[in-house]
C-alpha positions as CSV (number, residue, x, y, z in Angstrom):
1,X,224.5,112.4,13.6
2,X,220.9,113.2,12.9
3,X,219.6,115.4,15.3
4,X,215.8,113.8,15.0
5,X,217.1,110.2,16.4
6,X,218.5,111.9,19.4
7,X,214.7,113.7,20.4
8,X,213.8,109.7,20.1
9,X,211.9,108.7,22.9
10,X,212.6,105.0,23.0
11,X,209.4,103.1,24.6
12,X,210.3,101.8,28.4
13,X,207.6,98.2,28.2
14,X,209.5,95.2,27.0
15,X,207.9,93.5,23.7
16,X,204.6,92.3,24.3
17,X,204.3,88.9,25.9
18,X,207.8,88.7,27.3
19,X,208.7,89.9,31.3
20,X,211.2,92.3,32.6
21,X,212.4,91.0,36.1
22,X,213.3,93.2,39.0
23,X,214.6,91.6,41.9
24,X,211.3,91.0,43.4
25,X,210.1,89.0,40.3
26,X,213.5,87.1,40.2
27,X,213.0,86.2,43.5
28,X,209.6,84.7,43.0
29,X,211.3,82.9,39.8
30,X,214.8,81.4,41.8
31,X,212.3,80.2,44.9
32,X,209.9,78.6,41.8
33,X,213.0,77.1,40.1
34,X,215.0,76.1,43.6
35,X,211.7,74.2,44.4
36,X,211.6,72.4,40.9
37,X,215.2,71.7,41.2
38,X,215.7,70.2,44.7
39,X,212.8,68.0,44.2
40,X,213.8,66.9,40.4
41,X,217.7,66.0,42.0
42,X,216.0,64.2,44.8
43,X,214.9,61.7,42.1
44,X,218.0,61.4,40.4
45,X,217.6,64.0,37.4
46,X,220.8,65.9,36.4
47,X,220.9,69.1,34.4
48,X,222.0,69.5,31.0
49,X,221.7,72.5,28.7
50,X,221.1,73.8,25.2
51,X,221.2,76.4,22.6
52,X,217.9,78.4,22.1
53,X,218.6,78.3,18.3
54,X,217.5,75.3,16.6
55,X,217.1,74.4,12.6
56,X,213.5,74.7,12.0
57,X,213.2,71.6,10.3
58,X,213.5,70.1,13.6
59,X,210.1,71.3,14.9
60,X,208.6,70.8,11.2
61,X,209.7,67.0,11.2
62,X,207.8,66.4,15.0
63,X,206.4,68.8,16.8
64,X,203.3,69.2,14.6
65,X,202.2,71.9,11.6
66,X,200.6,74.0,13.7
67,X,203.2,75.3,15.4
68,X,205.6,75.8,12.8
69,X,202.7,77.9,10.9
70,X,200.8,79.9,13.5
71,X,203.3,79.8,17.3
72,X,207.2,79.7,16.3
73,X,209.8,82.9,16.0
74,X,211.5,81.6,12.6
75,X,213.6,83.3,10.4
76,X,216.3,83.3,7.7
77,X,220.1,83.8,9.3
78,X,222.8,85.3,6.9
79,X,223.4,82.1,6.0
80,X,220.7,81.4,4.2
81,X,219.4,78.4,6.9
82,X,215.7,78.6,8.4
83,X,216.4,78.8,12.2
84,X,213.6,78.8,14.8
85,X,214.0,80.0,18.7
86,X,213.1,77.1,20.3
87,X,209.4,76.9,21.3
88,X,209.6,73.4,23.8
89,X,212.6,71.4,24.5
90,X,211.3,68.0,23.9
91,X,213.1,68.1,20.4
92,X,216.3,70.0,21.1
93,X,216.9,66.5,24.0
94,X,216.3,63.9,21.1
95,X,218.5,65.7,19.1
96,X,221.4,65.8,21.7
97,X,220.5,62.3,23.2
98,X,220.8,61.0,19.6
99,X,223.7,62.9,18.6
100,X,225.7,60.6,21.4
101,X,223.9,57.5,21.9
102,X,226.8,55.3,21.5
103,X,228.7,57.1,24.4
104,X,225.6,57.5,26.9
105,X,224.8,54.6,29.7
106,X,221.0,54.2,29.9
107,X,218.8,54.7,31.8
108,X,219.1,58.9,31.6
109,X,218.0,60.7,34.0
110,X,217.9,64.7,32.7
111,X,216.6,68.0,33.6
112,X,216.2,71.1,32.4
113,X,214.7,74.7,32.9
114,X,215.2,76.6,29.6
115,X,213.5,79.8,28.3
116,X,211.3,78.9,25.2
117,X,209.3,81.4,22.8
118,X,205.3,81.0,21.2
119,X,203.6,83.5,19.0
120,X,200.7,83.4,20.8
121,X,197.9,86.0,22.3
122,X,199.4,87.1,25.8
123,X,197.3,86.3,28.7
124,X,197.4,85.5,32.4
125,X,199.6,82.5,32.6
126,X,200.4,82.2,29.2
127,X,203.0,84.6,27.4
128,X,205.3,84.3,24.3
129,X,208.3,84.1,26.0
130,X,208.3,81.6,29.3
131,X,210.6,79.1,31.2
132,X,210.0,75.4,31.4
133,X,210.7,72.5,33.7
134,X,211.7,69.9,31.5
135,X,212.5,66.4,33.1
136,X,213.0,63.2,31.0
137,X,213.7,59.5,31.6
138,X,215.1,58.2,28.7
139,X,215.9,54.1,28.5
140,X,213.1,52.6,30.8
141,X,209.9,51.3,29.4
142,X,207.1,50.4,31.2
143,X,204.6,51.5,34.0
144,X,207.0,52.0,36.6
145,X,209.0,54.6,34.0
146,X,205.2,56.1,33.8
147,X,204.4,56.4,37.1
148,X,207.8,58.0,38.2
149,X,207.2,60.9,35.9
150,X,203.9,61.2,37.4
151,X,204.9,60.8,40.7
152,X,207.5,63.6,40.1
153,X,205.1,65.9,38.7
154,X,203.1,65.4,41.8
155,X,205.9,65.5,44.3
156,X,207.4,69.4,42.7
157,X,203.6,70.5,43.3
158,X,203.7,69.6,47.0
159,X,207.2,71.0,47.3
160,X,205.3,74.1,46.1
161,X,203.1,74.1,48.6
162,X,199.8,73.0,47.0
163,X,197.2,70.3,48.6
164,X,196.0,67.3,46.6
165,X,192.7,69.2,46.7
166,X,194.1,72.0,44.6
167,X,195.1,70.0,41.4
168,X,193.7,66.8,39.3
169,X,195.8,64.8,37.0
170,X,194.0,63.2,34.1
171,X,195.9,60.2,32.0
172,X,195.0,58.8,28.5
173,X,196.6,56.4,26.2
174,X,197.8,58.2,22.8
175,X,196.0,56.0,20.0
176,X,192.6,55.2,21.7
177,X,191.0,58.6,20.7
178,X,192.1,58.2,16.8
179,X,191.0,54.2,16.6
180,X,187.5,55.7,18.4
181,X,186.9,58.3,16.1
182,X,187.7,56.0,12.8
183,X,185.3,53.7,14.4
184,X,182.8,55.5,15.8
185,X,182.5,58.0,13.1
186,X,184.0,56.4,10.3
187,X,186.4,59.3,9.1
188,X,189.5,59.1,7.0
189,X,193.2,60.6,9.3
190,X,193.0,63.9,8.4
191,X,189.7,64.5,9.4
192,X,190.6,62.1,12.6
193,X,193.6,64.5,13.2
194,X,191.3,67.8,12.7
195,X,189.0,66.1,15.6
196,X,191.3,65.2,17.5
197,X,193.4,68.7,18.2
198,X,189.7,70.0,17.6
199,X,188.7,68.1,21.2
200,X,191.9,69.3,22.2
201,X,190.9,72.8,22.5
202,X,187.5,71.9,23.6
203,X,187.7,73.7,27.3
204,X,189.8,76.3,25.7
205,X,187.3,77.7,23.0
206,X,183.6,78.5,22.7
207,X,181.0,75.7,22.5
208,X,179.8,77.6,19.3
209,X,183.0,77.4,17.9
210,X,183.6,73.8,19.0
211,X,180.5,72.7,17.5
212,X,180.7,74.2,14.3
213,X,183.7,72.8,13.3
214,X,182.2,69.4,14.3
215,X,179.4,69.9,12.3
216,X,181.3,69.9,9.3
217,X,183.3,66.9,10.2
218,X,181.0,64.7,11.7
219,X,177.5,65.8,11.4
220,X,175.0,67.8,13.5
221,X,173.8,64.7,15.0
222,X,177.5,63.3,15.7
223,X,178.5,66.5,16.9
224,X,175.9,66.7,19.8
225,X,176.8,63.4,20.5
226,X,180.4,63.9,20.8
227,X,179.7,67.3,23.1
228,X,177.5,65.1,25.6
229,X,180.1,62.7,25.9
230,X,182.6,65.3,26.7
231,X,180.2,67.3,29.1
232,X,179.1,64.6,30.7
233,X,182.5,62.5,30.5
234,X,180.9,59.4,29.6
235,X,183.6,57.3,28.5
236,X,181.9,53.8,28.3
237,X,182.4,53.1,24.8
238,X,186.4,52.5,26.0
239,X,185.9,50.2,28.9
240,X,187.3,47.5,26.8
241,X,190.2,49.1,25.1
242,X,193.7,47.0,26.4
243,X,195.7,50.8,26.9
244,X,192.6,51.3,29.4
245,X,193.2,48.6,31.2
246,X,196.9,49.5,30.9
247,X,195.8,52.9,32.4
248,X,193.9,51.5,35.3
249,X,197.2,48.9,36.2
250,X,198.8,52.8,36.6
251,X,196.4,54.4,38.6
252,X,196.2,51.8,41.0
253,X,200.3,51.7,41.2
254,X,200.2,55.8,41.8
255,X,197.2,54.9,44.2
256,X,199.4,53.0,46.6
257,X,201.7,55.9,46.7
258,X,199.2,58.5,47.7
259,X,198.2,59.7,44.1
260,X,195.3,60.2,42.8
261,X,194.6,60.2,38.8
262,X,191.7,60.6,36.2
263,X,191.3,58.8,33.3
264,X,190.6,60.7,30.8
265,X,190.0,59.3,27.1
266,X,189.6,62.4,25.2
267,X,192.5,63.7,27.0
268,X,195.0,64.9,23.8
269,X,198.4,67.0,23.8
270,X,199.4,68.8,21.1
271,X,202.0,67.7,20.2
272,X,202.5,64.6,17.3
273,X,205.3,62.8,18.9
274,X,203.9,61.0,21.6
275,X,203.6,57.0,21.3
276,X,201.8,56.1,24.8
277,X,200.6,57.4,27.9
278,X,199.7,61.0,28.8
279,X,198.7,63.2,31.3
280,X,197.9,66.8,32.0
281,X,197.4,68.4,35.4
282,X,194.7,70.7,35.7
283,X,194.1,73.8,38.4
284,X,190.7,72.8,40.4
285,X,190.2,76.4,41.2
286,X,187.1,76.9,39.4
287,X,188.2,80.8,38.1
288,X,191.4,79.0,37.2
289,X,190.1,75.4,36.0
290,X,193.0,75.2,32.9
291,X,196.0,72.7,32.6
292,X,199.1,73.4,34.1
293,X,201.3,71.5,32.3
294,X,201.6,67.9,31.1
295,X,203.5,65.8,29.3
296,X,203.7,61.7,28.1
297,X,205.5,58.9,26.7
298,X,207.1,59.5,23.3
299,X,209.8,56.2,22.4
300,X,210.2,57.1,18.4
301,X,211.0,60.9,18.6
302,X,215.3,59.6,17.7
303,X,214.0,58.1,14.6
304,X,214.0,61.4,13.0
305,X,218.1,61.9,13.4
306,X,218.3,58.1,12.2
307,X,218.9,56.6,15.7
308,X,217.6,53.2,17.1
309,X,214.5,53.6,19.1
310,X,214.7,54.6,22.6
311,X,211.8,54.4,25.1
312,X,211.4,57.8,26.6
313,X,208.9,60.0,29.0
314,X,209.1,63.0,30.4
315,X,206.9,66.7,30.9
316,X,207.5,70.1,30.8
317,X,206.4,72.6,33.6
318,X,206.1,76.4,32.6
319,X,207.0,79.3,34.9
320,X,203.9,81.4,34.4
321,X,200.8,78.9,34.8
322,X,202.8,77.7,38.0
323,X,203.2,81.2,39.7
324,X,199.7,81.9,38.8
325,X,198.6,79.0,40.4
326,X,200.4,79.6,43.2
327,X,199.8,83.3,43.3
328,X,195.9,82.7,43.6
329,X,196.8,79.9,46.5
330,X,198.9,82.6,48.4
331,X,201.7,80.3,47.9
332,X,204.6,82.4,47.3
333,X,206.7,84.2,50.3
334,X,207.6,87.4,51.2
335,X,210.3,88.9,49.0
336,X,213.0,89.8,50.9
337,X,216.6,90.4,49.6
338,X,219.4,88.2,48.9
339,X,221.5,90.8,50.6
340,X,221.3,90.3,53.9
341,X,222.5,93.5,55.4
342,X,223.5,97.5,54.3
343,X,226.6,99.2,56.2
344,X,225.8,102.7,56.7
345,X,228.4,105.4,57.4
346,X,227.9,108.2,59.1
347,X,230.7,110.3,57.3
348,X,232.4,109.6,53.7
349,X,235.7,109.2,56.0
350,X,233.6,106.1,57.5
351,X,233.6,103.7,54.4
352,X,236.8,102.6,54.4
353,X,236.1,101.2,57.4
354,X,232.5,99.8,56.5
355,X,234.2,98.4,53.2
356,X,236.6,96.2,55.1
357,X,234.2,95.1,57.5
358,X,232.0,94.2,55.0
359,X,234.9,91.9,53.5
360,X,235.2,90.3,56.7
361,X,231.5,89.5,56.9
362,X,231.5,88.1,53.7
363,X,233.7,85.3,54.9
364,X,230.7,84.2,56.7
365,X,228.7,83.9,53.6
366,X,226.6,86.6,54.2
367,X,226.2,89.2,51.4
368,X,226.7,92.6,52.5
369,X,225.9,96.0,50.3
370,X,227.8,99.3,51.9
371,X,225.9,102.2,50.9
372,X,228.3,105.1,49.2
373,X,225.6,107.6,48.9
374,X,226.9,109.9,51.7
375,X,223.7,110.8,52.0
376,X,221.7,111.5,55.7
377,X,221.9,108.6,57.5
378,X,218.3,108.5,58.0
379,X,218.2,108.0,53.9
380,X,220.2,105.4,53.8
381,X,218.2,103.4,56.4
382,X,215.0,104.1,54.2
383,X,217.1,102.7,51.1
384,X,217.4,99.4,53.2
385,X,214.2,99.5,53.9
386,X,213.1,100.1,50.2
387,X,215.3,97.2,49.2
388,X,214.1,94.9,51.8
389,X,217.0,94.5,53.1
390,X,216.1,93.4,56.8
391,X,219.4,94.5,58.7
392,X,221.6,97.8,59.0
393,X,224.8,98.6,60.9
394,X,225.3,102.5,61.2
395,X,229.3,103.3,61.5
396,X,230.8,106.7,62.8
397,X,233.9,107.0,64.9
398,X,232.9,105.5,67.9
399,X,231.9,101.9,66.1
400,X,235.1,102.5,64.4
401,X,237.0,102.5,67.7
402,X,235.3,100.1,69.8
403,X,234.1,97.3,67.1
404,X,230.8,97.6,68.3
405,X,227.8,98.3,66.6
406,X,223.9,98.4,66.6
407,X,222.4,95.8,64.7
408,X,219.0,97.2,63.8
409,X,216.5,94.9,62.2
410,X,213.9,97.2,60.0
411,X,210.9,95.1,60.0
412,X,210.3,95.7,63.9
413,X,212.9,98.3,64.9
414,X,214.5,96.2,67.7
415,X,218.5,96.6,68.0
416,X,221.0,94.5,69.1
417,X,224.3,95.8,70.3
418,X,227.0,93.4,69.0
419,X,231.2,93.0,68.3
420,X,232.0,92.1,65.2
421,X,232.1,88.4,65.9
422,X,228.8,88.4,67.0
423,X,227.7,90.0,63.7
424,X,227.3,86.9,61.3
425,X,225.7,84.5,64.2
426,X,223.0,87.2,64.9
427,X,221.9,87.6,61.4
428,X,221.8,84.5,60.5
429,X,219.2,84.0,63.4
């Protein structure tokens, strides 16, 4: 063995822009995900799955070239085949939905939270390895397929916790933005396309930087124009367009229901595949004031596999804008443990004992951790107490004995002298 690889000192961070998770961070992640999941099943969503390898001509064919170029993990297996690690899911569900149309009954109702990866700069809220809400309704056309999406969106924010004050969700009509720009500025599609995911970045880079690709496009003059109408969101020039007025019909149906939208012309996603209506929702915090997530209507993403059309809309919700958003609103509770109380014993002769009650207990679905340490019992009470673990039950001879112990709870001290049937009903208090 070569002696030099065993001095190694192998670095301790993960790989920059992924997380490590220690129980407190899980915690935060399961309440997140428990949230997204009870409200998603409340509309009728069921949960499917996926591998996170996918052929990379699956994300080339759709999901637009900037992404396969400058965001994707792709490689070359042993096989010789170009595989990718899947950066959204969007693709990966067409895939699957086409792959069994002819067995499926329609309307679908899915959901899923997969991990996805972006080669992209790390920063707060954004990283290269994240988890993602995805929920799709696949086989229902229409406004009332639109506004449920929407309405689920708005419903898994509130589940969260935040007020209608903390978010704004902003709706446009895939198309209007590339006939405007033809019109307006007279430019061929891929100068129109350039624009277009141009605008898209517009609250996301400089104004310099903005406006000098502009220039070239468009003109000086055009440019400035453009900017104002984007400042000052001065969207006249659409009021006639029929997808407004299709947009309008939606926000007074949402409306009725309690929810507000914007619309939002020069609203784009970036992503190619989407048909019809789209929305983003957008932190209001003004040191925050960045989309959350979004999503849209995209019917022709199974014509790629060679599968009749299929009217479909859905969104994706990422982990790490969410728990930033609800980090800043002090939105997320306490960590505590999933284990709800330690067994401490006073002697190594004691966990026998402790390890059959603990059995016992766990017939009461509680989770119970005996601590084998044989250390001090004063140690292993500040081990509890470490772990946030809110109860302990010391056991020497005499609780041995008698079958009754101290329940001490370690946020305020107090005790409670109980038999061990009055164990589970006092925890679970």
């Amino acid at each position: 063995m070569n002696k030099k690889l065993d001095k190694r000192k192998l670095e301790t961070k993960p790989y920059k822009g992924v997380r490590d998770f220690y129980p407190p961070d899980m915690a935060i992640q399961n309440y997140i995900f428990g949230k997204m999941r009870k409200i998603t099943e409340s509309f009728g969503y069921v949960e499917y799955g996926a591998s996170i390898l996918e052929p990379t001509e699956l994300y080339e064919a759709k999901s637009g070239e900037e992404l396969i170029k400058e965001q994707t993990y792709s490689f070359i297996d042993r096989g010789g085949r170009n595989v990718t690690l899947r950066p959204e899911m969007t693709p990966t569900i067409a895939r699957i939905i086409a792959g069994k149309r002819q067995e499926l009954s329609f309307p679908l109702r899915w959901y899923s939270i997969p991990n996805a990866f972006r080669y992209e700069r790390p920063q707060r809220g954004r990283v290269r390895e994240h988890w993602q809400l995805n929920a799709d309704l696949f086989g229902a056309d229409g406004i009332d397929a639109d506004a449920e999406i929407i309405s689920l969106a708005e419903q898994i924010l509130k589940e969260l916790g935040a007020k209608n004050t903390d978010f704004e969700i902003k709706i446009n009509f895939i198309g209007i933005l590339t006939r405007y720009l033809k019109t307006e500025f007279k430019l061929d599609d891929k100068n129109t396309n350039t624009l277009i995911k141009t605008m898209d970045k517009y609250e996301k880079i400089s104004q310099e930087d903005f406006e000098k690709i502009t220039n070239d496009i468009i003109g000086k003059e055009k440019s400035a124009k453009l900017l104002k109408s984007l400042k000052e969101k001065n969207f006249e020039e659409f009021s006639s367009y029929k997808e407004i007025k299709y947009l309008e019909e939606l926000k007074n149906k949402l409306s009725k229901s309690g929810i507000s939208i914007t619309i939002s012309p020069f609203l784009t996603r970036g992503f190619d595949y989407y048909t019809g209506m789209v929305f983003e929702v957008y932190d209001t915090d003004t040191e925050n004031n960045r989309s959350l997530f979004g999503g849209g209507r995209y019917d022709n993403l199974l014509e790629i596999f060679g599968a009749k059309k299929i009217p479909a809309v859905g969104f994706g919700m990422g982990d790490a804008p969410i728990q930033n958003f609800l980090e800043r609103r002090n939105l997320i509770p306490k960590y505590t443990s999933s284990t709800n109380l330690m067994l401490c014993a006073l002697d190594s002769k004691n966990i026998p004992y402790a390890q059959n009650l603990a059995k016992e207990l766990r017939s009461n679905n509680l989770n119970i951790a005996v601590n084998l340490s044989n250390k001090k019992i004063g140690e292993q009470i500040k081990t509890a107490d470490k772990q946030n673990i809110p109860f302990v039950i010391c056991i020497g001879e005499k609780e041995e004995k008698t079958d009754k112990f101290k329940i001490k709870k370690l946020a305020t001290g107090e005790e409670t002298e109980a038999n061990k049937n009055e164990i589970a009903d006092i925890i679970k208090l």
